[in-house]
Chimera marker file (.cmm) of the C-alpha trace (Angstrom):
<marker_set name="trace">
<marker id="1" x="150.059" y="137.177" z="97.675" r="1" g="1" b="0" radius="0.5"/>
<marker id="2" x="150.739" y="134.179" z="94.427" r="1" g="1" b="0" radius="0.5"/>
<marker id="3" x="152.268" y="131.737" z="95.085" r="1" g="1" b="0" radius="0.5"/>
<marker id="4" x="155.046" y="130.353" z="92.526" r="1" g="1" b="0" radius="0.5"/>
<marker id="5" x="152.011" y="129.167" z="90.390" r="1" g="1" b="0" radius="0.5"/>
<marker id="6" x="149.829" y="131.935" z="91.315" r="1" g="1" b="0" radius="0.5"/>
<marker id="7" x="147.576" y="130.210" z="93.610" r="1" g="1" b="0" radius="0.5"/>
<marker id="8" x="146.337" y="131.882" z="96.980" r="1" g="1" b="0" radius="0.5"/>
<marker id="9" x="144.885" y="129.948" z="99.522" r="1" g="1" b="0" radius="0.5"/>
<marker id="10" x="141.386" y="129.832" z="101.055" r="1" g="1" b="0" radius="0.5"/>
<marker id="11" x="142.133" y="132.772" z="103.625" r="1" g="1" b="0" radius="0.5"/>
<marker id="12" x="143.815" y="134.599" z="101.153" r="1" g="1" b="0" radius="0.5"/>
<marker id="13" x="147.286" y="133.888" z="102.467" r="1" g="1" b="0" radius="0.5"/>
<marker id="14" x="149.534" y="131.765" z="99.359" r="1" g="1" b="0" radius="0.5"/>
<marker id="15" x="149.125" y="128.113" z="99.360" r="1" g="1" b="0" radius="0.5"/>
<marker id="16" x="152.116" y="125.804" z="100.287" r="1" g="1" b="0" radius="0.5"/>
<marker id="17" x="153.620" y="123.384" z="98.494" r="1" g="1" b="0" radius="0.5"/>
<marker id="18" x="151.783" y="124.115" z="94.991" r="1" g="1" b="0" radius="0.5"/>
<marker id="19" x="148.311" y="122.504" z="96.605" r="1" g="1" b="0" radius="0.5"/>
<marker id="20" x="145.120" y="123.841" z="95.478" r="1" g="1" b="0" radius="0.5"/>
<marker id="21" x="143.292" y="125.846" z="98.160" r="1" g="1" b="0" radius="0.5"/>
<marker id="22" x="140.362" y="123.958" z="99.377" r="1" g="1" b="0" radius="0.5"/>
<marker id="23" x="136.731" y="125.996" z="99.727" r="1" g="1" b="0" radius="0.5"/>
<marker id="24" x="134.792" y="124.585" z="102.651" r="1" g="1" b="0" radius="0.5"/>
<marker id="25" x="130.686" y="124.432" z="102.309" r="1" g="1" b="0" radius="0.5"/>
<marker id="26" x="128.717" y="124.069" z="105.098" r="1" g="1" b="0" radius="0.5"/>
<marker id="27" x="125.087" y="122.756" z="105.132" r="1" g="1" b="0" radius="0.5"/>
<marker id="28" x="122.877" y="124.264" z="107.068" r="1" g="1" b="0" radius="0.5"/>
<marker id="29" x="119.189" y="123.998" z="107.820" r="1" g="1" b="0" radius="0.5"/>
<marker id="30" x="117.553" y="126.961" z="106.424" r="1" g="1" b="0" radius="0.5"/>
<marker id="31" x="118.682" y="125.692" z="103.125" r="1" g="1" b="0" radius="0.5"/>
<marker id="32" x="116.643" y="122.271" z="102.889" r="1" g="1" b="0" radius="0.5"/>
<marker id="33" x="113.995" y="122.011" z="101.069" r="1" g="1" b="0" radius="0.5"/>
<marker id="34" x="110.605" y="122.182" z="102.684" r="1" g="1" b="0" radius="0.5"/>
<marker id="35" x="107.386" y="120.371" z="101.589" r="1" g="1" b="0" radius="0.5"/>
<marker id="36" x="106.042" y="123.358" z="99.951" r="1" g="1" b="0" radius="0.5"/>
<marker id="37" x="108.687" y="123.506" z="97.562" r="1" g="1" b="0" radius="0.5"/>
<marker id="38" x="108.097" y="120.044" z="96.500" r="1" g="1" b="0" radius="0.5"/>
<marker id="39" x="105.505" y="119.445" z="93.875" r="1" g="1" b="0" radius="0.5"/>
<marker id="40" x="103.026" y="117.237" z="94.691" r="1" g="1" b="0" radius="0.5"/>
<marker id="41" x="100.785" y="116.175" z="97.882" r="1" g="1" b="0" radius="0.5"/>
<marker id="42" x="101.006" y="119.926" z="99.225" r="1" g="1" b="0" radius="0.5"/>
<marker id="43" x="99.530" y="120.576" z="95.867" r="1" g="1" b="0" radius="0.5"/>
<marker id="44" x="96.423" y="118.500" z="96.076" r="1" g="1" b="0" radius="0.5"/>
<marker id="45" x="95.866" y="119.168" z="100.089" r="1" g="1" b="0" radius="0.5"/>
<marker id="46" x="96.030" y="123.145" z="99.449" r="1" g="1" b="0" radius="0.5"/>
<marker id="47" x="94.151" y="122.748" z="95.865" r="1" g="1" b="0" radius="0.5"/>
<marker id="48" x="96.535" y="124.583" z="93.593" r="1" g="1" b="0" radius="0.5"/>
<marker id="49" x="96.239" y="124.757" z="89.882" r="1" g="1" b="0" radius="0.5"/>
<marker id="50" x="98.506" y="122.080" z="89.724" r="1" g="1" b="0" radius="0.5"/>
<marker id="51" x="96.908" y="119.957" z="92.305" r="1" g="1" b="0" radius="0.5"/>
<marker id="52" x="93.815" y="120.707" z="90.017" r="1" g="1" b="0" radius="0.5"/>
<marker id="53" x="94.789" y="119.046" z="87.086" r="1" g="1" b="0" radius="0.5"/>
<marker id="54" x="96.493" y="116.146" z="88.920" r="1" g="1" b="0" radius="0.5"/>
<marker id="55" x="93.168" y="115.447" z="90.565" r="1" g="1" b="0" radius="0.5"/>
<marker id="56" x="91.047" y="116.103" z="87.088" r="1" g="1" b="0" radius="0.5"/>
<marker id="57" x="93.564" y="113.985" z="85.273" r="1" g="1" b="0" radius="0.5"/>
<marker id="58" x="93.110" y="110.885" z="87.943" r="1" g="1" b="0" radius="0.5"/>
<marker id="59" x="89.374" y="111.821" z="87.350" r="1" g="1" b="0" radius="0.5"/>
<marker id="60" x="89.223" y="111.043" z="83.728" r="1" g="1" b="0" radius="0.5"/>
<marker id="61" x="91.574" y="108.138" z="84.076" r="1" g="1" b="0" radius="0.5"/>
<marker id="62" x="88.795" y="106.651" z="86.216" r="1" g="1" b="0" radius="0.5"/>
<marker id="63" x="85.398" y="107.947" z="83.590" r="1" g="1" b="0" radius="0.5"/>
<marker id="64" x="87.433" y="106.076" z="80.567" r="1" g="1" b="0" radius="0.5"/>
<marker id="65" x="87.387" y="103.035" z="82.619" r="1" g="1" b="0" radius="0.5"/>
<marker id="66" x="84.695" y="102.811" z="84.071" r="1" g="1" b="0" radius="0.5"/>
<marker id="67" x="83.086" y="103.698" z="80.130" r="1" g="1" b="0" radius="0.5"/>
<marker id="68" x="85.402" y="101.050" z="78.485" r="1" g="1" b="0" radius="0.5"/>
<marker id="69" x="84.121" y="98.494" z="81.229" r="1" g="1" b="0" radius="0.5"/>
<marker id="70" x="80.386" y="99.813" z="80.640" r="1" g="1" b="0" radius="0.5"/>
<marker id="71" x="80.708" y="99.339" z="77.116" r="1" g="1" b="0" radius="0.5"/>
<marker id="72" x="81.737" y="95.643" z="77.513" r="1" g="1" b="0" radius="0.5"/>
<marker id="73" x="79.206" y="94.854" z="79.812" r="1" g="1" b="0" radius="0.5"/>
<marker id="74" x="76.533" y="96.216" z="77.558" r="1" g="1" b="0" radius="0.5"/>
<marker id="75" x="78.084" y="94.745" z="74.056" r="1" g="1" b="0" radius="0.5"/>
<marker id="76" x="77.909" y="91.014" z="76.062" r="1" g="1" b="0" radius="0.5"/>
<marker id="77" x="74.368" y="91.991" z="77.544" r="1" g="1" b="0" radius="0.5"/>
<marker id="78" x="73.361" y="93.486" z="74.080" r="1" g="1" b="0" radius="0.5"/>
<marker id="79" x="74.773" y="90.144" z="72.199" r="1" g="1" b="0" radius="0.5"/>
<marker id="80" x="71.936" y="87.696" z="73.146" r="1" g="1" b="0" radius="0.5"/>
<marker id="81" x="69.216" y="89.553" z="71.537" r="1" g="1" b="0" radius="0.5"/>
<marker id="82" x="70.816" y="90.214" z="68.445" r="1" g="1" b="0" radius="0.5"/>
<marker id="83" x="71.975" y="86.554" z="68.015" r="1" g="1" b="0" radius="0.5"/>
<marker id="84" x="68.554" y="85.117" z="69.140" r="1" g="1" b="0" radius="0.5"/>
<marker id="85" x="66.868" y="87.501" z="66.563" r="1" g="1" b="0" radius="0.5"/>
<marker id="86" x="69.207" y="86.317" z="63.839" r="1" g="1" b="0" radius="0.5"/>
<marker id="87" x="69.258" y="82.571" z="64.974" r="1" g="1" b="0" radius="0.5"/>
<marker id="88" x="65.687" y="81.975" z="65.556" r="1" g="1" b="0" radius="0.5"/>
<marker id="89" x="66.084" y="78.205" z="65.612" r="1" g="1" b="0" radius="0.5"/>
<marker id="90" x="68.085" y="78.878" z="69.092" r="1" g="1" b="0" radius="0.5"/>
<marker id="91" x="65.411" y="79.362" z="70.718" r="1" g="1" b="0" radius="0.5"/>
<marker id="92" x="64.277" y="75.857" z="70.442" r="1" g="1" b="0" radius="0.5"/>
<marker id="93" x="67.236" y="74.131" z="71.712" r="1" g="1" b="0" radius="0.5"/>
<marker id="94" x="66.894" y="73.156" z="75.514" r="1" g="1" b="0" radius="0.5"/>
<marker id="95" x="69.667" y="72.416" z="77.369" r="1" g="1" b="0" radius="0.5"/>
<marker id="96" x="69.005" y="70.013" z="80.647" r="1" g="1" b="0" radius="0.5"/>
<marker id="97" x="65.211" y="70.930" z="80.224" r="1" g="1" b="0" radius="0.5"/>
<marker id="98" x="65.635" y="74.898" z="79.686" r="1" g="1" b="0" radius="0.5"/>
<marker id="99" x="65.926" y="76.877" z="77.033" r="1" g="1" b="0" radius="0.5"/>
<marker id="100" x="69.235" y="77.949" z="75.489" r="1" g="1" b="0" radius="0.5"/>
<marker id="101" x="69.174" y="81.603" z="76.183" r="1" g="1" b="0" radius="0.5"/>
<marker id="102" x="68.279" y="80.858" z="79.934" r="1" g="1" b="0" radius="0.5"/>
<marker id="103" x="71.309" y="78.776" z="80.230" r="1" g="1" b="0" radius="0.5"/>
<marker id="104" x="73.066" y="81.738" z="77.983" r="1" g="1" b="0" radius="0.5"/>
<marker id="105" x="71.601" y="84.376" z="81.012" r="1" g="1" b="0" radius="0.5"/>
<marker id="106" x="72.831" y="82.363" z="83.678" r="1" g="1" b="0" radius="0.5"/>
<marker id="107" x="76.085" y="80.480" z="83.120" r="1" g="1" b="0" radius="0.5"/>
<marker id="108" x="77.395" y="82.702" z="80.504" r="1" g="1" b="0" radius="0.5"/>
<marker id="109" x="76.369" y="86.075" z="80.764" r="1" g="1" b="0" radius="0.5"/>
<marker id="110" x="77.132" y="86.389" z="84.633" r="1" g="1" b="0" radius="0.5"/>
<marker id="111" x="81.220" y="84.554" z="84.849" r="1" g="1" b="0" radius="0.5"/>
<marker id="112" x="81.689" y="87.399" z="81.801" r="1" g="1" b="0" radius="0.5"/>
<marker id="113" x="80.314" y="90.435" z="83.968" r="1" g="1" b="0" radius="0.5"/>
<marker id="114" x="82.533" y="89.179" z="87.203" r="1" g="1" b="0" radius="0.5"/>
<marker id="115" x="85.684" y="89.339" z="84.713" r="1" g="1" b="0" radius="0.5"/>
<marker id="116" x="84.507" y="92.886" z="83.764" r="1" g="1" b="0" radius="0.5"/>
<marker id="117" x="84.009" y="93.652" z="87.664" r="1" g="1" b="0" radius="0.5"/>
<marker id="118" x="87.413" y="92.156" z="88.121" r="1" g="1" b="0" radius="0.5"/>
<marker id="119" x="89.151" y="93.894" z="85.704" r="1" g="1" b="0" radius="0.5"/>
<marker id="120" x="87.421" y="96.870" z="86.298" r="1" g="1" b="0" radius="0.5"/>
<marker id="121" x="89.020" y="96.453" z="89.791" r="1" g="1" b="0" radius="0.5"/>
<marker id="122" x="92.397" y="95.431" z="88.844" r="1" g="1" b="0" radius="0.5"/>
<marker id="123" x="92.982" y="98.542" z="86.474" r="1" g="1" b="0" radius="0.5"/>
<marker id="124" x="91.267" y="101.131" z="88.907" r="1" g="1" b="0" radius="0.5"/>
<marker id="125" x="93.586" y="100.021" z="91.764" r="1" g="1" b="0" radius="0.5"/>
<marker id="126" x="96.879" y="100.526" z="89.267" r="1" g="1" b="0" radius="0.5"/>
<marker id="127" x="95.330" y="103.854" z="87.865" r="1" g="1" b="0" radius="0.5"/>
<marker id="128" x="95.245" y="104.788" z="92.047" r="1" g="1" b="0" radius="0.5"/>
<marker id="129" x="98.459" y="103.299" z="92.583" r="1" g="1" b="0" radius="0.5"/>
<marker id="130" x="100.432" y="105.179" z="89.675" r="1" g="1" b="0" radius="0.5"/>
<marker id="131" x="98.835" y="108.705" z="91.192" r="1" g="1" b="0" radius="0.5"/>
<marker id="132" x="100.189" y="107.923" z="94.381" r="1" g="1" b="0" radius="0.5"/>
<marker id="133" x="103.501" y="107.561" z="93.299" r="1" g="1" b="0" radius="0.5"/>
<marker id="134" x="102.839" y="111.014" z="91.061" r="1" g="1" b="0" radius="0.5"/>
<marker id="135" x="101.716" y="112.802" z="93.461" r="1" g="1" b="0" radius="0.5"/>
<marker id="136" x="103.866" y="111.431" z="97.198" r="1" g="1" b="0" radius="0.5"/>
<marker id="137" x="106.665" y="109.081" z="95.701" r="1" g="1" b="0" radius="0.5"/>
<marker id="138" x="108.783" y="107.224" z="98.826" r="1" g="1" b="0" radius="0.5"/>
<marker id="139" x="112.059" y="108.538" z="97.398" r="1" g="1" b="0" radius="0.5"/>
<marker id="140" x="110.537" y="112.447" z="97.448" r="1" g="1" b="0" radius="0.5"/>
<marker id="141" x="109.482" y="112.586" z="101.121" r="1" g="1" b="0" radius="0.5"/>
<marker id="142" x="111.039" y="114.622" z="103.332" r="1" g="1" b="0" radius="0.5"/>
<marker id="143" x="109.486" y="114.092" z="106.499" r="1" g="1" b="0" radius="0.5"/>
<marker id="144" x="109.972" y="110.343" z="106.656" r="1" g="1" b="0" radius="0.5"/>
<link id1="1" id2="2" r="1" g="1" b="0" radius="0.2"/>
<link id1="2" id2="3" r="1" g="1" b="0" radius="0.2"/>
<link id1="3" id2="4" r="1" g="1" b="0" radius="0.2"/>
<link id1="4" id2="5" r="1" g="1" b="0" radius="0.2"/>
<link id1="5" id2="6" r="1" g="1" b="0" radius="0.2"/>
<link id1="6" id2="7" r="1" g="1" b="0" radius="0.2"/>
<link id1="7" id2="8" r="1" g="1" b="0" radius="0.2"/>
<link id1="8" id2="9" r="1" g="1" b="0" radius="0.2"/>
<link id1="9" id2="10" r="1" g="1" b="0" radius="0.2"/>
<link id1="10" id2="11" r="1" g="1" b="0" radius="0.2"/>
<link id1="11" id2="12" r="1" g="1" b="0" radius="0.2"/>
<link id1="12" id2="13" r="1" g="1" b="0" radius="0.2"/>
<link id1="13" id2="14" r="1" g="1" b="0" radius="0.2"/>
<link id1="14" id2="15" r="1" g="1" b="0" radius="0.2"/>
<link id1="15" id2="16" r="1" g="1" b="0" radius="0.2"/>
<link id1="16" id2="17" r="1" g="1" b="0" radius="0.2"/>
<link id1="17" id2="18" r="1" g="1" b="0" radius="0.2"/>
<link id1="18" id2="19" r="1" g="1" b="0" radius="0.2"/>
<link id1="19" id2="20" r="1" g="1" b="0" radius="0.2"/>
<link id1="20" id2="21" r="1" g="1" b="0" radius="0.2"/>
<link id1="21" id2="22" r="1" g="1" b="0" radius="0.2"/>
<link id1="22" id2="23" r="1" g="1" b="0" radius="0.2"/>
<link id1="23" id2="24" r="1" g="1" b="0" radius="0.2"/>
<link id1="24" id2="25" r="1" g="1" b="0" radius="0.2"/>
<link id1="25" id2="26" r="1" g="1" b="0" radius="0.2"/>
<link id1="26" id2="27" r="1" g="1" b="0" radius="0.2"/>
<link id1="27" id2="28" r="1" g="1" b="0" radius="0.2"/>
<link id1="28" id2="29" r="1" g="1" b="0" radius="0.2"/>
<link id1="29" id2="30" r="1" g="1" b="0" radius="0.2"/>
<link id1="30" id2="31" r="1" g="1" b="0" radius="0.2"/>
<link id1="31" id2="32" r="1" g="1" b="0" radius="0.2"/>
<link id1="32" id2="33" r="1" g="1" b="0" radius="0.2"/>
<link id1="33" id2="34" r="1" g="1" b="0" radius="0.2"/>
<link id1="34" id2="35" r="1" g="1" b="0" radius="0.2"/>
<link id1="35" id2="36" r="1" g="1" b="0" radius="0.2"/>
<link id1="36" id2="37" r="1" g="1" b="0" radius="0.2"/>
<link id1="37" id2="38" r="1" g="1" b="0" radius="0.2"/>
<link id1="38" id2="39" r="1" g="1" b="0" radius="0.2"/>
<link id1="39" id2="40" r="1" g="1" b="0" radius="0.2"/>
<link id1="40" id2="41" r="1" g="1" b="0" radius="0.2"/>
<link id1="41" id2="42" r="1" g="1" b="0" radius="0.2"/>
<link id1="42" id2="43" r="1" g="1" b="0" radius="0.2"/>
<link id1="43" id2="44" r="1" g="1" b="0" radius="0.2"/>
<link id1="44" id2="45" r="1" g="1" b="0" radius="0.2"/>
<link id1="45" id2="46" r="1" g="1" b="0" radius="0.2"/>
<link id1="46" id2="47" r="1" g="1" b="0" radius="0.2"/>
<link id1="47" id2="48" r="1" g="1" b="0" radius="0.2"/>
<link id1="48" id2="49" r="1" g="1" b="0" radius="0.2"/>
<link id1="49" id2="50" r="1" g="1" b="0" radius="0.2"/>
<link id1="50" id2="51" r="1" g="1" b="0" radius="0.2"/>
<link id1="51" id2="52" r="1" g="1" b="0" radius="0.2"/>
<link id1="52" id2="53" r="1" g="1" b="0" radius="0.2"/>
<link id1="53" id2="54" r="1" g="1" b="0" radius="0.2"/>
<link id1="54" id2="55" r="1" g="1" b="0" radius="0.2"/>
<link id1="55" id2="56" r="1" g="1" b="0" radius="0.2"/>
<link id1="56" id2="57" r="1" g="1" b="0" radius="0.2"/>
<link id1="57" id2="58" r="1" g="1" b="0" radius="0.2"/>
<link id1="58" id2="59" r="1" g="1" b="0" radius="0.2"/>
<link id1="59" id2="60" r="1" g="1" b="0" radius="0.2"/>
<link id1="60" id2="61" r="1" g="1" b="0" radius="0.2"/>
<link id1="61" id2="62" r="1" g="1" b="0" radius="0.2"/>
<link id1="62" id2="63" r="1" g="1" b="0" radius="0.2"/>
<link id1="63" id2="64" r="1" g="1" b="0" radius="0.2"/>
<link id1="64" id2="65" r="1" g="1" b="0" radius="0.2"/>
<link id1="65" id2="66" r="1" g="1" b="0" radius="0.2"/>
<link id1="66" id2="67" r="1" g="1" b="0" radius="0.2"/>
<link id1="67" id2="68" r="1" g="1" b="0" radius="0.2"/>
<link id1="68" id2="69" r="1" g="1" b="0" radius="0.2"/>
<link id1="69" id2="70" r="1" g="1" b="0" radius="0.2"/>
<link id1="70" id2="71" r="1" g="1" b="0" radius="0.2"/>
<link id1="71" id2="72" r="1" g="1" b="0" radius="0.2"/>
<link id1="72" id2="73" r="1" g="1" b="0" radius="0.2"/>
<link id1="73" id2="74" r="1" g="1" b="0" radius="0.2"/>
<link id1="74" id2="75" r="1" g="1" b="0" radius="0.2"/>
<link id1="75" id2="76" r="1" g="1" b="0" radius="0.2"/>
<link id1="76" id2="77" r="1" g="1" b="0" radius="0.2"/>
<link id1="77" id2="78" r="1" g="1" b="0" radius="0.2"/>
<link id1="78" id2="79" r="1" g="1" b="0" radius="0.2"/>
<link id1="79" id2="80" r="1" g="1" b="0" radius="0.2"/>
<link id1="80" id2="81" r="1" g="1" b="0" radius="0.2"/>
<link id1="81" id2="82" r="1" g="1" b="0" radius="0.2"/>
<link id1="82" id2="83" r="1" g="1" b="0" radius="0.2"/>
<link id1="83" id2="84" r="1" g="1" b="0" radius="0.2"/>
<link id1="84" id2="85" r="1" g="1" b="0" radius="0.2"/>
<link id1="85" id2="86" r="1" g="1" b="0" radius="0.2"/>
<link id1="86" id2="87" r="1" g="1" b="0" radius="0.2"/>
<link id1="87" id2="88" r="1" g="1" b="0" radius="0.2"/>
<link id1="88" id2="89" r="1" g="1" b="0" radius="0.2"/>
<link id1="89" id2="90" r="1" g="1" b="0" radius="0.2"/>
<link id1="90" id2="91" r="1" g="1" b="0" radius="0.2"/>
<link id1="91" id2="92" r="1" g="1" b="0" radius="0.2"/>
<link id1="92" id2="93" r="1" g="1" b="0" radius="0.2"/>
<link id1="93" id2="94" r="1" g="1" b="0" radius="0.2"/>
<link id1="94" id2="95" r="1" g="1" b="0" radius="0.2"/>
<link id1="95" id2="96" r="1" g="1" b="0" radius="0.2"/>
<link id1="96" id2="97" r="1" g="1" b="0" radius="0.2"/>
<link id1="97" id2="98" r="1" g="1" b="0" radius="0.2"/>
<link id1="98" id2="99" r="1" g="1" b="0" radius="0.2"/>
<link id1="99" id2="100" r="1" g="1" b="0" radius="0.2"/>
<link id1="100" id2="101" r="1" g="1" b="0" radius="0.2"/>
<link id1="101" id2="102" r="1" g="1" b="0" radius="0.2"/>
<link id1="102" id2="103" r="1" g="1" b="0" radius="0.2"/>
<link id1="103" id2="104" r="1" g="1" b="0" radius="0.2"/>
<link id1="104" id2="105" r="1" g="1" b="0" radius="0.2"/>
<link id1="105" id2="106" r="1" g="1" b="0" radius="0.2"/>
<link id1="106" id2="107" r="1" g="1" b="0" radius="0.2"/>
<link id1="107" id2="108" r="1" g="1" b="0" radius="0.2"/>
<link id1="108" id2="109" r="1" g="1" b="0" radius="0.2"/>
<link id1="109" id2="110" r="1" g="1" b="0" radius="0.2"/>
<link id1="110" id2="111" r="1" g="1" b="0" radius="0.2"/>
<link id1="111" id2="112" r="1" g="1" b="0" radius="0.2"/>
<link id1="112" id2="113" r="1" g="1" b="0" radius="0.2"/>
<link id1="113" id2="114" r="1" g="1" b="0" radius="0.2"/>
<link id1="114" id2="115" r="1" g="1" b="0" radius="0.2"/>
<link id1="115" id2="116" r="1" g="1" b="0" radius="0.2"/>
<link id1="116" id2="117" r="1" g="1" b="0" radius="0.2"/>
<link id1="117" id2="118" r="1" g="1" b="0" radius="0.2"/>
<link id1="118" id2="119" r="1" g="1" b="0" radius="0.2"/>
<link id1="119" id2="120" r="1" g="1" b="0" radius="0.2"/>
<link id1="120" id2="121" r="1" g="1" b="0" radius="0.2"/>
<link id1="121" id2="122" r="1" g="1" b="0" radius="0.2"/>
<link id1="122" id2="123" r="1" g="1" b="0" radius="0.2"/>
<link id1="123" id2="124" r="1" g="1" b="0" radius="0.2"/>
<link id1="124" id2="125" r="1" g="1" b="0" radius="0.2"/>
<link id1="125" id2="126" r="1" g="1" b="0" radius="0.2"/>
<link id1="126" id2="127" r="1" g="1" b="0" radius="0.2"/>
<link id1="127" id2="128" r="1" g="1" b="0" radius="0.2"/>
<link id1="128" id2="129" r="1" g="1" b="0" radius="0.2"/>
<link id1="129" id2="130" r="1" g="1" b="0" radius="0.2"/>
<link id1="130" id2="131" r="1" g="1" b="0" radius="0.2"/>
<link id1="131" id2="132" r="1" g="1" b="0" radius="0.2"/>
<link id1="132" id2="133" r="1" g="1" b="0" radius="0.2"/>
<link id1="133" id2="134" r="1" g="1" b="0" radius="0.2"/>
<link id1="134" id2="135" r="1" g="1" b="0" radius="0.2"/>
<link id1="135" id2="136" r="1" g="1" b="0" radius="0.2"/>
<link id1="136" id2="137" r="1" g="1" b="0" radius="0.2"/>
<link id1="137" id2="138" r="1" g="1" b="0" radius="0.2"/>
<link id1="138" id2="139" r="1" g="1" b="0" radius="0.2"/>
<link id1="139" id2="140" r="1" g="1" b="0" radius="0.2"/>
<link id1="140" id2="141" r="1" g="1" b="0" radius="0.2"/>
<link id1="141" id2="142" r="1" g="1" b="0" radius="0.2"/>
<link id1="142" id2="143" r="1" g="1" b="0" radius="0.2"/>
<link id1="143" id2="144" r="1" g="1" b="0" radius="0.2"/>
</marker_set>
């Protein structure tokens, strides 16, 4: 039966003293969430469709960077040649005894290549780094 403001407690019997009736929710374990409901890691273990495309997009992350740092490497390389050709008188200058471009080979070309290596390295780490936290982010595990 209402109360005086037409409230009914919990059980169905009228609340006392005007108080709102109180609905208790208990948790229980069937109700968590599993791993399998959880988009990522399962994905790529189990190679889903989605798992797919978060491995083919990590994939193609990786071929533009590894292009971009090919493309450097072979615009430096590439470079000496086209300035000798259009500097001819560079190739008379001696440096310490050798000639210019051998200096150019060896004390230029080289320090330029191990910044493209380390770069390279840098950005392939953070590309691995950012799909990690895509595909198993700390805050979204449920076994640990």
């Amino acid at each position: 039966m209402p109360t005086e403001n037409g409230t009914l407690a919990g059980n169905g019997t009228p609340a006392e003293n005007g108080a709102r009736p109180r609905k208790v929710v208990v948790w229980q374990h069937d109700q968590a969430r599993l791993q399998h409901d959880v988009i990522g890691l399962g994905d790529v273990q189990s190679d889903t469709v989605y798992g797919r495309l978060l491995v083919r997009s990590l994939t193609r992350a990786q071929l533009g960077l590894s292009l971009m740092c090919l493309a450097i490497a072979l615009a430096v390389i590439a470079s000496l040649p086209v300035i000798m050709a259009l500097l001819p008188s560079a190739r008379k200058v001696t440096v310490a005894g050798l000639p210019l471009t051998l200096v150019i080979l060896g004390a230029g070309i080289f320090p330029v290549l191990m910044a493209v290596g380390w770069f390279y390295s840098r950005q392939a780490s953070q590309l691995e780094a950012r799909f990690i936290d895509l595909v198993d982010p700390v805050g979204r595990r449920l076994d640990a």
